[in-house]
C-alpha angles and dihedrals in degrees: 000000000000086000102053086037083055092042098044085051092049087053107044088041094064098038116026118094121202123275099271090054092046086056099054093047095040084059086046092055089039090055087043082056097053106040084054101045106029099033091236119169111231095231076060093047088049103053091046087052089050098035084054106044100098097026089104102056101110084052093045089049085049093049093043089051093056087052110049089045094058087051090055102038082053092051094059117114094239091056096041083052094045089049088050097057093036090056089043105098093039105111104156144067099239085036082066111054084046094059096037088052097047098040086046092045087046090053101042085054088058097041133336096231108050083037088059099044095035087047089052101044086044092055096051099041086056085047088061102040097037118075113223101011121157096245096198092037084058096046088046089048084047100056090036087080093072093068087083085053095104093054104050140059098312101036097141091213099056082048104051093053096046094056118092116251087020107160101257097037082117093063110026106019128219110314115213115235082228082069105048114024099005095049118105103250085053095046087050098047092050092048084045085061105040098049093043105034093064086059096041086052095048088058100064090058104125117253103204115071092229086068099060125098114185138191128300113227092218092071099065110133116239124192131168139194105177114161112246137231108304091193095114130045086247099058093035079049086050090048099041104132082186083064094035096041084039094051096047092040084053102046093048087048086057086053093045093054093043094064097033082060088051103262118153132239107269143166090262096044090056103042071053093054087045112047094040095055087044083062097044101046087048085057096207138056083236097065093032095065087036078065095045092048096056083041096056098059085060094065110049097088091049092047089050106044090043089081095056082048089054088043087063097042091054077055097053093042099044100053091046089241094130088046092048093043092047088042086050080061105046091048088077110034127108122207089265091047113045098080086056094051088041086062093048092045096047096047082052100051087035074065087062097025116030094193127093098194089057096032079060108054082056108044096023095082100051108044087051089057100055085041085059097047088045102044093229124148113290093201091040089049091039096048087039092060083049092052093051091053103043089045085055098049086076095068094028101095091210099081088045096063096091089045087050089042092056108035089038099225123128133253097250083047090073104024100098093056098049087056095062090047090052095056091041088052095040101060081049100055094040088054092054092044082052097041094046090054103049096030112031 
């Protein structure tokens, strides 16, 4: 294992560019595809990837959101001290990546946002506490808990079709959550990962000293959230707990409301959840916007590659190639087989398009109606195309701009490992997609 882990990082080392650059070459080979199998000009590539840039922007403003409210939600006092005690008894390397994994897995399940800060933060704060720990194998572990995002609280999938005047509800329905994330062989699946995955990770820890890299000291977070002055109306107003209680305490009565009238868990109710509780556990509005500012300089990479993401996927989905690569797909699978081809499908296009909500609106559509025609499972199908996205996502730089932005490695520094965990998670999704369409 020390040895692939050695060979993957070499590789990645030497050939991977950073995620910028991934972005941009990834739009080049999308307009090549295109213009060979769809027989799309370039002048007409180029007006769908420019037509499409900023179709995305209400979505980027929803996952930034997520984000930023799990950020948030990570920095409160009651979390960092929760993370402190948590870490405590963890004395060793492989200790470590074992903590990191199963705390980061813990959190992704809950909500993607705070699962890919918290794993992050957890990660360094064990790089600096723990002697002779592999900096860049922690903050990889850490990350490598994102990849059960899609099948927990936050999956944006699940979500989506179990929220009323969703797009395909004429077709599909409104799928309960007790059917797709909530439904045994999920639940199992999830569980699978989480309480093996710590174990696989630990194993890739080097095992010469000359192959450790360990923190550097310069890179410990520092956050903080002192009241200010209170001399004038406007500063003992910023630093009110009666606003800042008053405004938590309001926002989480909304969502309380909301469910006790019947409303469903979607991407909105829980940024709500989120980012009110954020408020109330901060206390003040002071410490509150201290928070949102820190959080702020971790997103820029992510708000402003989103738009080349939305420019290929205006290009996928204008010269019909992501309806003819999820169709060639579809022509060969049986009613037992198509959740497993969705996953792969999906993980390939998530390469292109890391976004499941927009992935979605493409490839939805398709793979229920041959799910349909097949009579194949519409939540199997449906949670298959949200397992190939969210496998993918381990290898697809974009979601690991807010882990290299705080731990301050770069992308070629975790790669390798990311690569191992992709092919580990991957056996076991494709088992439960398999196993969901002959047994279940």
């Amino acid at each position: 294992m020390n040895s692939l882990a050695n060979f993957f990082t070499r590789i990645m080392s030497r050939y991977l560019p950073d995620p910028l650059v991934v972005a941009i070459l990834l739009t080049a080979l999308t307009v090549l595809f295109a213009m060979l199998s769809q027989g799309t000009g370039l002048i007409a590539a180029t007006m769908f990837w420019g037509d499409g840039f900023w179709n995305l922007l209400a979505f980027t403003m929803q996952m930034t959101v997520i984000l930023l409210a799990g950020y948030m939600m990570a920095r409160t006092p009651l979390v960092d001290w929760l993370m402190e005690k948590l870490i405590a008894p963890v004395t060793t390397p492989r200790g470590a990546v074992i903590a990191a994994t199963v705390i980061a897995g813990m959190a992704s399940w809950m909500n993607w946002g705070f699962g890919l800060v918290i794993g992050t933060l957890i990660a360094q704060k064990l790089g600096h506490k723990v002697r002779g720990l592999h900096y860049p194998l922690v903050i990889a572990a850490g990350y490598s808990g994102f990849v059960v995002y899609g099948i927990g609280l936050s999956g944006s999938i699940p979500l989506l079709i179990n929220t009323p005047g969703h797009f395909l509800e004429g077709t599909i329905g409104l799928i309960p959550l007790s059917e797709t994330i909530f439904s045994p062989i999920v639940l199992v699946c999830t569980l699978v990962i989480v309480l093996t995955m710590p174990f696989f990770n630990a194993m890739l820890h080097p095992t010469r000293a000359e192959d450790i890299k360990e923190v550097d000291p310069g890179t410990q977070a520092v956050f903080s959230v002192a009241d200010g002055a209170r001399s004038t109306v406007s500063e003992r107003l910023n630093n009110s707990a009666i606003i800042g209680v008053g405004m938590g305490l309001f926002g989480l009565a909304y969502a309380v409301i909301y469910l006790w009238n019947g409303g469903g868990i979607t991407l909105n109710f829980v940024n709500t959840v989120f980012l009110f509780l954020s408020v109330l556990l901060f206390v003040t509005p002071n410490r509150f916007l201290a928070a949102l500012n820190d959080g702020v300089k971790i997103l820029g990479g992510i708000i402003i590659q989103y738009p080349f993401y939305a420019g290929i996927l205006a290009i996928l989905s204008g010269s019909g190639l992501v309806v003819t690569f999820a169709n060639w797909f579809v022509s060969f699978s049986t009613a037992e087989t198509l959740p497993m081809w969705s996953f792969i499908s999906a993980g390939l296009i998530n390469i292109f398009v890391p976004s499941g909500g927009g992935q979605w609106v493409i490839q939805g559509p398709i793979m229920m109606e041959a799910a349909r025609q097949l009579n194949a499972s519409v939540p199997a199908t449906a949670v298959a195309v949200q397992m190939g996205d969210q496998w993918t996502n381990m290898v697809q730089p974009f979601w690991l701009l807010p882990a290299l932005a705080i731990s301050g490695l770069k992308l070629s520094d975790i790669m390798g490992y990311m690569v191992l965990v992709l092919f580990y998670t991957g056996a076991i999704f494709i088992t439960t997609v398999l196993a969901w369409g002959f047994v279940f």
